[in-house]
PAZA-606657 format. One record per atom (N, C-alpha, C): residue number from 1; residue in three letters; atom name; x, y, z. Coordinates in Angstrom, 3 decimals. Layout:
n	res	atom	xx	yy	zz
NUM	ALA	CA	X	Y	Z
...
This chain:
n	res	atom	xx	yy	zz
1	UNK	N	-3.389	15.706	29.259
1	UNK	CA	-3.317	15.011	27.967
1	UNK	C	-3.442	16.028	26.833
2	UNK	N	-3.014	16.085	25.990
2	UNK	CA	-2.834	16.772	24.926
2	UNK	C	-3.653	16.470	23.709
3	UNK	N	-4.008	17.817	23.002
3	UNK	CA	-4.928	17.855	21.973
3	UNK	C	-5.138	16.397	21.164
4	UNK	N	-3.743	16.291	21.006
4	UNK	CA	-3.925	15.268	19.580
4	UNK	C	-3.249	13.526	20.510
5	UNK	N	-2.856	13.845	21.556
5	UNK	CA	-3.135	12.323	22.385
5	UNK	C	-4.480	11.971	22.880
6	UNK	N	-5.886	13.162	22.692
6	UNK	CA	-7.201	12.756	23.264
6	UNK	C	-7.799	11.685	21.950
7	UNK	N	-6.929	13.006	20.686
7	UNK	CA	-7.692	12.530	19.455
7	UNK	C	-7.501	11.310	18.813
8	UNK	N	-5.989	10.335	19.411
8	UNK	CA	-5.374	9.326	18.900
8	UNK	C	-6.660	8.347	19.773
9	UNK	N	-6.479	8.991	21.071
9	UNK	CA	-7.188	7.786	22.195
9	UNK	C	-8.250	7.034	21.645
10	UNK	N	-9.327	8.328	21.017
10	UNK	CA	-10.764	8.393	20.950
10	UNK	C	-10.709	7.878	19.464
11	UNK	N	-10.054	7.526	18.374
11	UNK	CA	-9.918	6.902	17.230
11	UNK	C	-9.603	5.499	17.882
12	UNK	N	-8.720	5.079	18.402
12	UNK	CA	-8.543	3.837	19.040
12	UNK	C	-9.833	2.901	19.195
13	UNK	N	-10.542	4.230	20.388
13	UNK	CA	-11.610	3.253	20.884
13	UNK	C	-12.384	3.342	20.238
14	UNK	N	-12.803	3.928	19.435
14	UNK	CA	-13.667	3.527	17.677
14	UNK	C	-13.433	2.699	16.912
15	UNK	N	-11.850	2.622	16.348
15	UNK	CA	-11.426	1.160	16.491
15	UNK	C	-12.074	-0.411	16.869
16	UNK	N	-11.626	-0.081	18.269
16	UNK	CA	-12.085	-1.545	19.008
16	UNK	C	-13.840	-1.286	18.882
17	UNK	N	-14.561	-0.104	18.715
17	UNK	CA	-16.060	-0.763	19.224
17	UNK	C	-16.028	-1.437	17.747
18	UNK	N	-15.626	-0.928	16.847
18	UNK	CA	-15.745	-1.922	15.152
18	UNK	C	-15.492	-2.963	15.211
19	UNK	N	-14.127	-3.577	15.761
19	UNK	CA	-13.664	-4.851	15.900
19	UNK	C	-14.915	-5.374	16.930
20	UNK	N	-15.050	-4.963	18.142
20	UNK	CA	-16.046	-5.747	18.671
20	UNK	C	-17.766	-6.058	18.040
21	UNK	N	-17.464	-4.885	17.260
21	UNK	CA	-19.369	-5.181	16.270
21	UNK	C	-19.127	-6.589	15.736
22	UNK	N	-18.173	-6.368	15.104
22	UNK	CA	-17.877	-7.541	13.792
22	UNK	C	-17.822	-8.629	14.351
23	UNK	N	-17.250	-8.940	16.087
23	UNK	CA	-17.106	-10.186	16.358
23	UNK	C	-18.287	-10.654	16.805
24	UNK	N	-19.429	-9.999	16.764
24	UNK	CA	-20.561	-10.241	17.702
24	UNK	C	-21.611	-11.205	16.257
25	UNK	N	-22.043	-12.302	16.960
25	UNK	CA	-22.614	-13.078	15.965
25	UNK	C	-23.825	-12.127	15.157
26	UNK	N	-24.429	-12.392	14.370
26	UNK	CA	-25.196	-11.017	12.958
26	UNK	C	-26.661	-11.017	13.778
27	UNK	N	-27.254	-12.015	14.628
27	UNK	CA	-28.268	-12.001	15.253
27	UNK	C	-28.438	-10.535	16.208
28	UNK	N	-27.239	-10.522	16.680
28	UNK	CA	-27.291	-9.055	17.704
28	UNK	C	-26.514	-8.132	17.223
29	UNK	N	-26.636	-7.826	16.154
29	UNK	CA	-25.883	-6.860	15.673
29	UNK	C	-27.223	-5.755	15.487
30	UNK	N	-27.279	-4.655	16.166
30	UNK	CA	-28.197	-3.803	15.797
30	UNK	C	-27.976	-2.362	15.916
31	UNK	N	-26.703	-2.367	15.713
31	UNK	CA	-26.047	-0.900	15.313
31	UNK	C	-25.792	-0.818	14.336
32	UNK	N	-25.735	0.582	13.512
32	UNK	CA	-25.530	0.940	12.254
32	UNK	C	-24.230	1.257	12.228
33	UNK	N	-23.323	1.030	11.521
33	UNK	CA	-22.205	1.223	11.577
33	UNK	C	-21.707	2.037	10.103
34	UNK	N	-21.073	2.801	10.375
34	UNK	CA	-20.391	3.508	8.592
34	UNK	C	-19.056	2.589	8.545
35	UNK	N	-19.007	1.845	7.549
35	UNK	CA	-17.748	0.988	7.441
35	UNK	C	-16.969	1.763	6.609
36	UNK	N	-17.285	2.910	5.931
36	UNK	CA	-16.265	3.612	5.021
36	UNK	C	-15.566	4.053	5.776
37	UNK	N	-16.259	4.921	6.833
37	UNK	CA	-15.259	5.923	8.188
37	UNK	C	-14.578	5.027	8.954
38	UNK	N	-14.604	4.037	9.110
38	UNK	CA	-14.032	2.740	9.807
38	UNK	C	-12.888	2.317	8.749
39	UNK	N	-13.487	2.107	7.673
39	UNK	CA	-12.102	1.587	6.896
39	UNK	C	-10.858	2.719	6.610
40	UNK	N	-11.201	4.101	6.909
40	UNK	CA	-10.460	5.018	6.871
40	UNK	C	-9.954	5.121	8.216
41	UNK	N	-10.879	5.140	9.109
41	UNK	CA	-10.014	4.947	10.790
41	UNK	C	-8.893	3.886	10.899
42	UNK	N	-9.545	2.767	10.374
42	UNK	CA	-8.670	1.459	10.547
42	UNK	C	-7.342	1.121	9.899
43	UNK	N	-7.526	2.180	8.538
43	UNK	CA	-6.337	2.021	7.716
43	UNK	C	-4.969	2.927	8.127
44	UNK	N	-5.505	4.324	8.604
44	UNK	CA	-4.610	5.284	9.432
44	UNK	C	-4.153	4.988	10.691
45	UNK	N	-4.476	4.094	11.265
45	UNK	CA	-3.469	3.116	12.656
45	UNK	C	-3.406	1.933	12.388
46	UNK	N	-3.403	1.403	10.963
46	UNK	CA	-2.719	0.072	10.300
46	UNK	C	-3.218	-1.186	11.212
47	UNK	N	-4.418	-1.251	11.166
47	UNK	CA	-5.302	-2.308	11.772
47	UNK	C	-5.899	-2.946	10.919
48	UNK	N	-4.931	-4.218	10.206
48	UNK	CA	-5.009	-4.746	9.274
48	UNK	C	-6.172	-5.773	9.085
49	UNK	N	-6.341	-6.605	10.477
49	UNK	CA	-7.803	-7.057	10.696
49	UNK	C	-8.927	-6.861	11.025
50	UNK	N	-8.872	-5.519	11.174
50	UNK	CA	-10.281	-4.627	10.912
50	UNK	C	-10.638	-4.235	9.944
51	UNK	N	-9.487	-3.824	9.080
51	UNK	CA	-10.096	-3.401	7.249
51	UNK	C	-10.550	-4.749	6.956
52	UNK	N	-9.811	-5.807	7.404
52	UNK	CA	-10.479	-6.817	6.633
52	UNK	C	-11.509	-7.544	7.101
53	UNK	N	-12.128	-7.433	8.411
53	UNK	CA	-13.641	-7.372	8.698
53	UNK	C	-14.610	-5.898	8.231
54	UNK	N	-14.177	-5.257	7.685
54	UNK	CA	-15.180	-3.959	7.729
54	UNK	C	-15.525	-4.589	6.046
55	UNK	N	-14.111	-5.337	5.281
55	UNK	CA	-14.299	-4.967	3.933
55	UNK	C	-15.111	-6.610	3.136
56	UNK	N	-14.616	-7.726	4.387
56	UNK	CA	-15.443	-8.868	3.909
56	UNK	C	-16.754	-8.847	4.317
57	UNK	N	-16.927	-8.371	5.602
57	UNK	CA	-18.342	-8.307	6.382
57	UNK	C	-19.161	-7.368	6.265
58	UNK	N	-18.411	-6.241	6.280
58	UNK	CA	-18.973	-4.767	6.220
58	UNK	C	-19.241	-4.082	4.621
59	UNK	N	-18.648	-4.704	3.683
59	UNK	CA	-18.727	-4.853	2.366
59	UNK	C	-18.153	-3.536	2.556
60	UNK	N	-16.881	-2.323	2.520
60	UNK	CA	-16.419	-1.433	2.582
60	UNK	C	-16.049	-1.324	1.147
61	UNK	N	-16.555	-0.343	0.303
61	UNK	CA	-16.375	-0.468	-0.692
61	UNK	C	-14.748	0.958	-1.140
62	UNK	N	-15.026	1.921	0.232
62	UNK	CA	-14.358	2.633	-0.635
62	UNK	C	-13.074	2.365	-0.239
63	UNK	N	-11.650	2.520	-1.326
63	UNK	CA	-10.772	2.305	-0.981
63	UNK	C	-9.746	3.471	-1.065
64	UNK	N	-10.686	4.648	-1.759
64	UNK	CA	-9.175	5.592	-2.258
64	UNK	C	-8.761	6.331	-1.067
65	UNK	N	-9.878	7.171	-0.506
65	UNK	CA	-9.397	7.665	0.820
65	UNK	C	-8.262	7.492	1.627
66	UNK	N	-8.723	5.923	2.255
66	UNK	CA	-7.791	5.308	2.793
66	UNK	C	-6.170	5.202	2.268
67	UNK	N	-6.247	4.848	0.841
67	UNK	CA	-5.268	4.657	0.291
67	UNK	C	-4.382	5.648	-0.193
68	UNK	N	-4.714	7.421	-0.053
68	UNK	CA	-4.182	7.998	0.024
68	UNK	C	-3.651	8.537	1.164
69	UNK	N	-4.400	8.132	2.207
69	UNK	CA	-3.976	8.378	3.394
69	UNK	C	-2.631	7.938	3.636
70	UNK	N	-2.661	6.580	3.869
70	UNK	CA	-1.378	5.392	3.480
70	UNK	C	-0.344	6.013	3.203
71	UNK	N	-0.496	6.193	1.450
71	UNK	CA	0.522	6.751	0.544
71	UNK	C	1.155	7.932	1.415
72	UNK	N	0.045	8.601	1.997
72	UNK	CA	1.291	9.901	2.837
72	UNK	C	1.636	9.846	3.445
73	UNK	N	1.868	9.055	4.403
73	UNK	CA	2.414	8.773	5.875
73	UNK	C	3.520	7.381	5.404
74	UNK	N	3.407	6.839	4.664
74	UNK	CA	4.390	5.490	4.328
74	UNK	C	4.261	4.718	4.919
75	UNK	N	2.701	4.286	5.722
75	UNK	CA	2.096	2.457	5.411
75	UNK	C	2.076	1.827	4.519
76	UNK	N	3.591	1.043	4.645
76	UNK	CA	3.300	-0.080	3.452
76	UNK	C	2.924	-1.235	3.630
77	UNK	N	2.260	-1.599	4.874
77	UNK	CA	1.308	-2.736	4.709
77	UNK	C	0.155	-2.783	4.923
78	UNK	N	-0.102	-1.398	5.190
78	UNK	CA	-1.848	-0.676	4.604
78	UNK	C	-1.949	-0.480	2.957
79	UNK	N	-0.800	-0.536	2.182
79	UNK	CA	-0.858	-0.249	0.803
79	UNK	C	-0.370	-1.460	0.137
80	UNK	N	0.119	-2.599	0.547
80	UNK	CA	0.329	-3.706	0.407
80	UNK	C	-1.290	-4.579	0.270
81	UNK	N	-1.905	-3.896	1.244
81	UNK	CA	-2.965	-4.987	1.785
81	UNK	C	-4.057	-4.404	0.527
82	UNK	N	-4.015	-3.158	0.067
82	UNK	CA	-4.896	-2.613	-0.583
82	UNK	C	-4.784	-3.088	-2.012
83	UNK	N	-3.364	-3.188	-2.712
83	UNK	CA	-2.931	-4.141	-3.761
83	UNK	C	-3.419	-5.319	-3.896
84	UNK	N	-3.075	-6.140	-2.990
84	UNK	CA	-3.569	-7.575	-2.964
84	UNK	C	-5.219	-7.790	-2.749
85	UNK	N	-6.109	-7.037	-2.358
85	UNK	CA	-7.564	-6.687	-2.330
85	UNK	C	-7.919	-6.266	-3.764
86	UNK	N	-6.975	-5.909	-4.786
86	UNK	CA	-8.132	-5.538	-6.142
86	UNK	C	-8.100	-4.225	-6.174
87	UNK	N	-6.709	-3.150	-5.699
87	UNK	CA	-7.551	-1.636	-5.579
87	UNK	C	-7.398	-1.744	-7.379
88	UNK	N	-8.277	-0.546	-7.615
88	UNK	CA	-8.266	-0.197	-9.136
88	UNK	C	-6.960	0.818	-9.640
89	UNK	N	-6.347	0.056	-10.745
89	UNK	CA	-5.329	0.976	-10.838
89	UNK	C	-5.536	2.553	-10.720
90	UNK	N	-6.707	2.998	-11.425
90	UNK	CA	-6.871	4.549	-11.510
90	UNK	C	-6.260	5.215	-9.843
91	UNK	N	-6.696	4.399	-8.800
91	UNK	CA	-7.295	4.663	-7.530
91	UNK	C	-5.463	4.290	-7.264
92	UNK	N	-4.552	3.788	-7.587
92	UNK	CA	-2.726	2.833	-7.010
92	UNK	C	-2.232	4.287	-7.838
93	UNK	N	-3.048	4.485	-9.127
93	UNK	CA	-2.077	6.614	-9.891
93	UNK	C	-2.216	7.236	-8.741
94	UNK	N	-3.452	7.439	-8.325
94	UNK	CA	-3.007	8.864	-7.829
94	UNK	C	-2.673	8.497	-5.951
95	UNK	N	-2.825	7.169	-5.579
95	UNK	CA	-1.657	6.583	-4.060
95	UNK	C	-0.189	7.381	-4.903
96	UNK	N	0.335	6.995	-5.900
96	UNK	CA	1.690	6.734	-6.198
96	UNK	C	2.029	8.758	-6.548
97	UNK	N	1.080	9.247	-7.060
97	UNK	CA	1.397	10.657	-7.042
97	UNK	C	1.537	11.466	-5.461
98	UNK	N	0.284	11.091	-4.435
98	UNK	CA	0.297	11.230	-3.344
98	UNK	C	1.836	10.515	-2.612
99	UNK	N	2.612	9.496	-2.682
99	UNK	CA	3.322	9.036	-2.074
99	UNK	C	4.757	9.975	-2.987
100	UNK	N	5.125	9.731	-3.885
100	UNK	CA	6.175	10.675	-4.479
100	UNK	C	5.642	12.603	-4.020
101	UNK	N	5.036	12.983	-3.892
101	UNK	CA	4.934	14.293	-3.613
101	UNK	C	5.375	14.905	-2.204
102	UNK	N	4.817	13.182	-1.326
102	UNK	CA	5.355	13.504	0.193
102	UNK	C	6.821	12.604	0.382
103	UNK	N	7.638	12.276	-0.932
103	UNK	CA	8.853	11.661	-0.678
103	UNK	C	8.813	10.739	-0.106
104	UNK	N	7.743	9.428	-0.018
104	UNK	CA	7.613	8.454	0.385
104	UNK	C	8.760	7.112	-0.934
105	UNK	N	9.607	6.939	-0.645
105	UNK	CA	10.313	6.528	-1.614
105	UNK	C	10.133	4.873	-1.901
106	UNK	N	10.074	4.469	-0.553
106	UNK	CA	9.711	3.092	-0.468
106	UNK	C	8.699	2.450	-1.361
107	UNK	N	7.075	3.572	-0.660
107	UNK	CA	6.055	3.531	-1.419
107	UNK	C	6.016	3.641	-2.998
108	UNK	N	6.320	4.868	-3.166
108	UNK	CA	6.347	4.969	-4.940
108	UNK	C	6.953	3.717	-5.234
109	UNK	N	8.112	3.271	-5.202
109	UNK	CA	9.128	1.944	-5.681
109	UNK	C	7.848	1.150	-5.923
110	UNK	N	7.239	0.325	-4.752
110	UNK	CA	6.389	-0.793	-4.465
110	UNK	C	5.074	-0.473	-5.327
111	UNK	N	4.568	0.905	-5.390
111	UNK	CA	3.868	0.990	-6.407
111	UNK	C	4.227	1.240	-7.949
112	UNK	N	5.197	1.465	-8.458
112	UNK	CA	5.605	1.496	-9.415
112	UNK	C	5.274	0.023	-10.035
113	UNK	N	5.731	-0.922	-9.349
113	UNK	CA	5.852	-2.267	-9.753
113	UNK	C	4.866	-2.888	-9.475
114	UNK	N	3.790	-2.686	-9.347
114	UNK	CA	2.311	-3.284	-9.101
114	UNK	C	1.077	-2.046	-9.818
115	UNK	N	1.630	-1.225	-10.606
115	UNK	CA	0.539	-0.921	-11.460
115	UNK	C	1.517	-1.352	-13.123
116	UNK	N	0.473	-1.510	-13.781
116	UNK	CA	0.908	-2.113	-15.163
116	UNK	C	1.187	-1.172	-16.018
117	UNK	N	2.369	-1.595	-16.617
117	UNK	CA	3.075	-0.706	-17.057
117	UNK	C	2.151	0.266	-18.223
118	UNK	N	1.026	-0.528	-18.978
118	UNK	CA	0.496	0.122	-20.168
118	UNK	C	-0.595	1.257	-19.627
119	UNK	N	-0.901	1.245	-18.252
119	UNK	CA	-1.951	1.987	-17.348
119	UNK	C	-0.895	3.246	-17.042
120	UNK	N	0.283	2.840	-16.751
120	UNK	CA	1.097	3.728	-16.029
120	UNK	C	1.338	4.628	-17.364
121	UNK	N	1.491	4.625	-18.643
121	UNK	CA	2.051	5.092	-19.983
121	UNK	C	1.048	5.536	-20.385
122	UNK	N	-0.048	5.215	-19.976
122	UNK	CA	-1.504	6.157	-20.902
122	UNK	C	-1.754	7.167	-19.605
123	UNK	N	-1.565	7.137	-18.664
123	UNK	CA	-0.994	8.626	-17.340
123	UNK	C	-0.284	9.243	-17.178
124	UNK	N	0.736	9.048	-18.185
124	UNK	CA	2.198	9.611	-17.875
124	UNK	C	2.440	11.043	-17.557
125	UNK	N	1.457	11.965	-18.572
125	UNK	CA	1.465	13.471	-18.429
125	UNK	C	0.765	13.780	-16.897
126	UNK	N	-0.849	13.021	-16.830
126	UNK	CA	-1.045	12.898	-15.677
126	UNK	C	-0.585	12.755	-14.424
127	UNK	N	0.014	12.130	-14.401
127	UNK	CA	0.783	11.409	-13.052
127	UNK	C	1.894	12.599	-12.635
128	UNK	N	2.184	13.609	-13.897
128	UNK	CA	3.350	14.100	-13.300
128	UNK	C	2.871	15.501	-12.930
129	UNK	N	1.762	16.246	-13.435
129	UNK	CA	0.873	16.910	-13.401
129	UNK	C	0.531	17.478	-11.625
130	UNK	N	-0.298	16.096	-10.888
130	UNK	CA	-0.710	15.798	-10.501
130	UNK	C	-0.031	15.629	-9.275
131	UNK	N	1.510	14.606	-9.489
131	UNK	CA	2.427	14.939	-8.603
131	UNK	C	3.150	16.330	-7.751
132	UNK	N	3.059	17.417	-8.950
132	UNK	CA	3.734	18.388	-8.880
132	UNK	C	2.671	19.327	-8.240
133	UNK	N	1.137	19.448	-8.255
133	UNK	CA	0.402	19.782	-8.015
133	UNK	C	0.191	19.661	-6.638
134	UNK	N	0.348	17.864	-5.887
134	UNK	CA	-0.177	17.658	-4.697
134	UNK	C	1.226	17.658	-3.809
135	UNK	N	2.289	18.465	-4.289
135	UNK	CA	3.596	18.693	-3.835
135	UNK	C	3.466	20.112	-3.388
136	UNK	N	2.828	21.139	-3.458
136	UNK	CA	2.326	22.341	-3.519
136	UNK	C	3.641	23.221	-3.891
137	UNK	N	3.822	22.960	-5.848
137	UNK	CA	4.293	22.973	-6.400
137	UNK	C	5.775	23.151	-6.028
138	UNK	N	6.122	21.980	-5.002
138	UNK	CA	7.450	21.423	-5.020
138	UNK	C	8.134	20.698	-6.184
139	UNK	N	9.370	20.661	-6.203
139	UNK	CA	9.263	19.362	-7.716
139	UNK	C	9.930	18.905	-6.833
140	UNK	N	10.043	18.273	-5.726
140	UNK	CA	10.744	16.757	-5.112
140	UNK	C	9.964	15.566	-5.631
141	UNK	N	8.836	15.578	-5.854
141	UNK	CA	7.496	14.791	-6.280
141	UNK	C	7.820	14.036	-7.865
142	UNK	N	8.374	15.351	-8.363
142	UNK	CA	8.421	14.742	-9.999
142	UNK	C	9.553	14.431	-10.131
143	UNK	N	10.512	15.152	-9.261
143	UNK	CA	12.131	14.371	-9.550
143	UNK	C	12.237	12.987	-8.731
144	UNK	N	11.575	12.902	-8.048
144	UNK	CA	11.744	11.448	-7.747
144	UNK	C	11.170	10.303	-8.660
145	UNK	N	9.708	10.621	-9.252
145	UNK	CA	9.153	9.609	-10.153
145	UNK	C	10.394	10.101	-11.311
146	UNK	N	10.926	10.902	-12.008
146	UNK	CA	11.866	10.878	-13.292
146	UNK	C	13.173	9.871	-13.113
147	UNK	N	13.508	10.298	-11.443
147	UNK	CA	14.918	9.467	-10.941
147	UNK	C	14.556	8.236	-11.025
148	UNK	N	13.359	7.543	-10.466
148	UNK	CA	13.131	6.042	-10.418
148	UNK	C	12.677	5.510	-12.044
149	UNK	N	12.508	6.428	-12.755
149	UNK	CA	12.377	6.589	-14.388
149	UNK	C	10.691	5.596	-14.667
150	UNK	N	10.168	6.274	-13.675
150	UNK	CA	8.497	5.352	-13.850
150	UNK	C	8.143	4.482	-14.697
151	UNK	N	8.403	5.221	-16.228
151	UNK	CA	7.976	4.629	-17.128
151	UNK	C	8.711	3.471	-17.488
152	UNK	N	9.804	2.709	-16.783
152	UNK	CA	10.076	1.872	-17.146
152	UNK	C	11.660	1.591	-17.716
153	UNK	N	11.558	2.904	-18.329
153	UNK	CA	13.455	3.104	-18.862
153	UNK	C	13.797	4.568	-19.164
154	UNK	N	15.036	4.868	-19.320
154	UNK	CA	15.203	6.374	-19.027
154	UNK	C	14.500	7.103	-20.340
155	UNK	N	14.727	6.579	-21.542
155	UNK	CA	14.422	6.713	-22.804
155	UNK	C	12.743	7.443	-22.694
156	UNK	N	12.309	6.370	-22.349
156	UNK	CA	10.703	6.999	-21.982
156	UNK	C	10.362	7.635	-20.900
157	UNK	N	10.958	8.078	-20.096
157	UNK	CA	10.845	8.967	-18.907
157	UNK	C	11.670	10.464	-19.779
158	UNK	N	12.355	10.677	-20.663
158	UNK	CA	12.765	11.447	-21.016
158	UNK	C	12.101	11.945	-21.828
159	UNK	N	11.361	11.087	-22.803
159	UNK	CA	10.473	11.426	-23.821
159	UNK	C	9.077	12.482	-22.923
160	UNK	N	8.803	11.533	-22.053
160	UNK	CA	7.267	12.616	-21.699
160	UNK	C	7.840	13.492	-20.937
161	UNK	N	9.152	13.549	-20.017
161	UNK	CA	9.346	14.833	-19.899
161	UNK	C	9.559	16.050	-20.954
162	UNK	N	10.062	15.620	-21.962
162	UNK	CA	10.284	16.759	-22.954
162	UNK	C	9.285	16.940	-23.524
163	UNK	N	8.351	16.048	-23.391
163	UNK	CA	6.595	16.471	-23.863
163	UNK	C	6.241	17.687	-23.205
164	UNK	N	6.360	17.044	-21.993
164	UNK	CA	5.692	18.328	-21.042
164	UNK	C	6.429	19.509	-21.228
165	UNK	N	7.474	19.745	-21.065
165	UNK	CA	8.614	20.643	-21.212
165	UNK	C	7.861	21.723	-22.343
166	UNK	N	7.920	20.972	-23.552
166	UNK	CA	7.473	21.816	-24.814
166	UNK	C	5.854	21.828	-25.204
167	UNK	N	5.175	21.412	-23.906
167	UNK	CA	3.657	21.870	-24.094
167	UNK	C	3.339	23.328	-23.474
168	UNK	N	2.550	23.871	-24.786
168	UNK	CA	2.283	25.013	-24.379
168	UNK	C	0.776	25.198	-24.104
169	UNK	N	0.500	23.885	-23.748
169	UNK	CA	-0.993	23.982	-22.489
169	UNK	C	-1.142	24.719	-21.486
170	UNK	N	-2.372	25.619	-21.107
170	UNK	CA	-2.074	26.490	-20.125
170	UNK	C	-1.834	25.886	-18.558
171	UNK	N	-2.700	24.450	-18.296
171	UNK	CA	-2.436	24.076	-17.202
171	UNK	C	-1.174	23.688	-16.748
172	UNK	N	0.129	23.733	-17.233
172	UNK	CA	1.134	23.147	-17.516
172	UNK	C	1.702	24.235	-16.665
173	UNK	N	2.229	23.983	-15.645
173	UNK	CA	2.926	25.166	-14.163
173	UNK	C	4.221	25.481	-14.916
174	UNK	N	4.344	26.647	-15.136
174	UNK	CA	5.901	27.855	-15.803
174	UNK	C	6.740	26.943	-15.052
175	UNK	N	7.242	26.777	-13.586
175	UNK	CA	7.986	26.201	-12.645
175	UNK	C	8.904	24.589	-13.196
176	UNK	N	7.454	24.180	-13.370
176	UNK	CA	7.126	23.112	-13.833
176	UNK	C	8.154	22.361	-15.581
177	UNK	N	7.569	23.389	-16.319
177	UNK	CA	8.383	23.216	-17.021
177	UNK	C	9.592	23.993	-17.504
178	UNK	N	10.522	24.635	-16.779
178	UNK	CA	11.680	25.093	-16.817
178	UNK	C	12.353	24.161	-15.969
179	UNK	N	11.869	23.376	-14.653
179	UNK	CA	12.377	22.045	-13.695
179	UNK	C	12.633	21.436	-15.421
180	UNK	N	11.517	20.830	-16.026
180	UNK	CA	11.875	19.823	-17.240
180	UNK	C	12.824	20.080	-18.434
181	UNK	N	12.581	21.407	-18.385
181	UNK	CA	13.640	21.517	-19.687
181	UNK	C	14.969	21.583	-19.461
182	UNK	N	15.182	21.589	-18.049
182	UNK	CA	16.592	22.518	-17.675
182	UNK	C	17.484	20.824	-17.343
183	UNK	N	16.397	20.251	-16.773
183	UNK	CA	16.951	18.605	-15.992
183	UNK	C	16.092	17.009	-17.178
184	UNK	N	15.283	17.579	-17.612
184	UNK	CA	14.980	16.259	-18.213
184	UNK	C	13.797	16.686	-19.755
185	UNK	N	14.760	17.103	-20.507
185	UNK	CA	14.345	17.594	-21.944
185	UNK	C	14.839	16.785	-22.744
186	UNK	N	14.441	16.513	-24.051
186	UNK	CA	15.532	15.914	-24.861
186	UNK	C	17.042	16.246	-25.296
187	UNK	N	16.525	17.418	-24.818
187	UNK	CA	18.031	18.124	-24.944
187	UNK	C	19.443	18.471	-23.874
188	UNK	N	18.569	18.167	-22.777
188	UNK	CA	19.206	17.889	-21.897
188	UNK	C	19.897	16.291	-21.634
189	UNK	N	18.905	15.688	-22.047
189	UNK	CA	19.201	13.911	-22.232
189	UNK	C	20.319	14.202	-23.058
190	UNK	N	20.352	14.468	-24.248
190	UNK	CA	21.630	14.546	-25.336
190	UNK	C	22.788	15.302	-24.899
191	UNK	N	22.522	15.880	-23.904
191	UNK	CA	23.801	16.731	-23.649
191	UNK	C	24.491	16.235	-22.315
192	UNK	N	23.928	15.902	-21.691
192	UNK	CA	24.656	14.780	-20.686
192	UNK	C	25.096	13.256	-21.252
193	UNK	N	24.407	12.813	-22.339
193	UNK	CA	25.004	12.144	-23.314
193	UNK	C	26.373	11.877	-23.927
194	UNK	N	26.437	13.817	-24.397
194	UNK	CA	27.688	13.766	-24.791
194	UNK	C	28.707	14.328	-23.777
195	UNK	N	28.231	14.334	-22.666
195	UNK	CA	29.400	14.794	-21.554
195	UNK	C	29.776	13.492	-20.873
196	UNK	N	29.185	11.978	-20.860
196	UNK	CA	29.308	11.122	-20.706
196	UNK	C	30.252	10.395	-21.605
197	UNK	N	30.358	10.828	-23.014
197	UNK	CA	31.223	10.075	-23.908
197	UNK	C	32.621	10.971	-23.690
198	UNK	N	32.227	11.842	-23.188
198	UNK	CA	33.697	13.301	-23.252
198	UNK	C	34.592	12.667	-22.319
199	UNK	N	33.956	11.884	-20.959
199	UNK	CA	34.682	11.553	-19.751
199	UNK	C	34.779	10.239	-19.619
């Protein structure tokens, strides 16, 4: 058996001893259980009725872990289930930076449209930052959130790119913004503009 078929096994059966705690009436329950490491076990082999005994019973409070986990691998009904539970938008930014960085396309989409748009617009520099960062400074991450135009319409996806483009903040990656100025500047917007009216 192989390294990482011992390691799938032995998560499994951690798994089931959780599911079996939870089913056991509260009188004989006299193990201590970590429901955070459980809700992170449970969410990475998409054991949808175990997060949701760890998180009604077990009161599992944390959700980001998990939910970045998700975001990188492209469980979308581990990130579905986490939506419909109340995650906090802050905690669905940086799923949706984590899921665009690893080209999860599905994911970003589905999160795009379940964080609110005025949360998503007060992150905007953030989000792309952040993307490009946990891409290890790939830009597949940020050209995909610009292509799906995050913010809502191209107009404003163009605008904070040319923000970024012409910030001369030091955290702001050289890479980073020559990708923006060269593909999504204002000036680039205007000039594919007028190569659009030319043809």
């Amino acid at each position: 058996m192989s390294t990482q078929a011992f390691w799938k096994q032995l998560n499994l059966a951690v798994l089931n001893l959780f599911a079996s705690f939870y089913s056991l009436p509260s009188k004989k329950k006299n193990l201590v259980v970590d429901v955070e490491l459980a809700l992170q076990y449970a969410s990475q082999f998409g054991k949808i009725r175990t997060m949701e005994c760890l998180v009604v019973e077990g009161q599992a409070t944390g959700f980001l872990n998990p939910l970045i986990s998700a975001a990188k691998q492209g469980c979308m009904p581990v990130i579905q289930w986490f939506v419909n539970h109340g995650c906090q938008n802050v905690h669905l930014v940086v799923a949706l930076a984590v899921a665009a960085s690893n080209n999860q396309v599905d994911i970003t989409t589905y999160l795009l449209h379940h964080i609110p748009l005025p949360f998503l617009t007060s992150k905007r520099n953030k989000i792309i930052k952040i993307t490009y960062s946990l891409g290890g400074a790939s830009l597949q991450g940020v050209s995909l959130l610009l292509q799906l135009n995050f913010l809502g319409d191209s107009v404003a996806t163009y605008v904070v790119a040319d923000k970024i483009a012409r910030s001369d903040e030091d955290n702001v990656a050289y890479k980073l913004k020559v990708f923006l100025q060269e593909q999504w500047s204002e000036a680039a917007f205007l000039e594919g503009m007028m190569a659009g009216k030319n043809h």
